[in-house]
C-alpha positions in Angstrom: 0.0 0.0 0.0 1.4 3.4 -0.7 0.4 6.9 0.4 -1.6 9.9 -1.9 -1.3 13.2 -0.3 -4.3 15.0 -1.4 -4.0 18.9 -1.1 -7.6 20.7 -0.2 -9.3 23.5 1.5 -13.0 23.6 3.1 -15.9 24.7 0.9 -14.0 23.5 -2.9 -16.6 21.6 -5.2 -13.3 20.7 -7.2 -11.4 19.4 -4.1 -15.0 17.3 -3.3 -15.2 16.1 -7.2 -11.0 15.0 -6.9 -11.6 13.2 -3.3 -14.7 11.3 -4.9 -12.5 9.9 -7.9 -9.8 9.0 -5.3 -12.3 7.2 -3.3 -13.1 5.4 -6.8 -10.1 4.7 -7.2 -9.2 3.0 -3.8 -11.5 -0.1 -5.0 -9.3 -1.0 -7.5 -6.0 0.2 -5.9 -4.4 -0.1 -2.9 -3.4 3.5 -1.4 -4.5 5.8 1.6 -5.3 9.6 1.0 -3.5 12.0 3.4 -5.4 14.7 3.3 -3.4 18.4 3.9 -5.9 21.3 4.6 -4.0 24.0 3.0 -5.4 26.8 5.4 -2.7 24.4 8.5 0.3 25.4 7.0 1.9 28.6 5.3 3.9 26.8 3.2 0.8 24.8 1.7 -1.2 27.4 1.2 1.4 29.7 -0.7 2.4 27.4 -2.9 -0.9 25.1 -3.6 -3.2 28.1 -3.0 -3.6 28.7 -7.0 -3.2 24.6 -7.7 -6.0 23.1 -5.7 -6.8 20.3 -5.4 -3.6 19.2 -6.0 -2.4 15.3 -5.8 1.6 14.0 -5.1 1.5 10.2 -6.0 5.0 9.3 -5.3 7.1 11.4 -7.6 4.1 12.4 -9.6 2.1 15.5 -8.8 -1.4 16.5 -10.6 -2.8 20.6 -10.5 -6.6 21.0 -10.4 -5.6 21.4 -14.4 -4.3 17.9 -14.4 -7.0 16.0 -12.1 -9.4 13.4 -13.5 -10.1 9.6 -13.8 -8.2 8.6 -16.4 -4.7 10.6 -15.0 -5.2 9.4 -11.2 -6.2 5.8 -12.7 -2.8 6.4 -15.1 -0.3 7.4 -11.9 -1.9 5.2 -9.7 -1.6 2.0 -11.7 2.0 2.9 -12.2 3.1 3.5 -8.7 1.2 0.7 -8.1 3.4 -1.6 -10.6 6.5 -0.2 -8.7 5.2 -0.7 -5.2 4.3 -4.4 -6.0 7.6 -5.2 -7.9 
């Protein structure tokens, strides 16, 4: 099982659509979301405050751009090739 640190803030429809496709995804992939408020931590919020949601899957990170089934399925089926070899 590996980690997926999930960047959010309260009241984000986008942040609520991205955690829904990560709960999706957890049927068919083995991972836990760490969720990070980004209003806890300076450093969070200045550099994800633009970005949010914002994903880090291993070495892999995904903008609010970036986020929806088919890349989280993509990044999480690869980190979960490495984590099982």
């Amino acid at each position: 099982m590996f980690n997926v640190i999930f960047y959010t803030k309260e009241n984000c429809s986008l942040c609520e659509d991205a955690h829904s496709l990560l709960n999706l995804l957890q049927h068919d992939y083995s991972f836990t979301i760490e969720e990070r408020d980004i209003y806890t931590n300076d450093e969070w919020l200045e550099k994800y405050q633009l970005l949010i949601p914002y994903v880090k899957i291993n070495t892999t990170e995904l903008n609010c751009e970036q986020i929806n089934y088919d890349s989280l399925e993509r990044v999480l089926k690869e980190a979960n090739g490495k984590h099982n070899s």
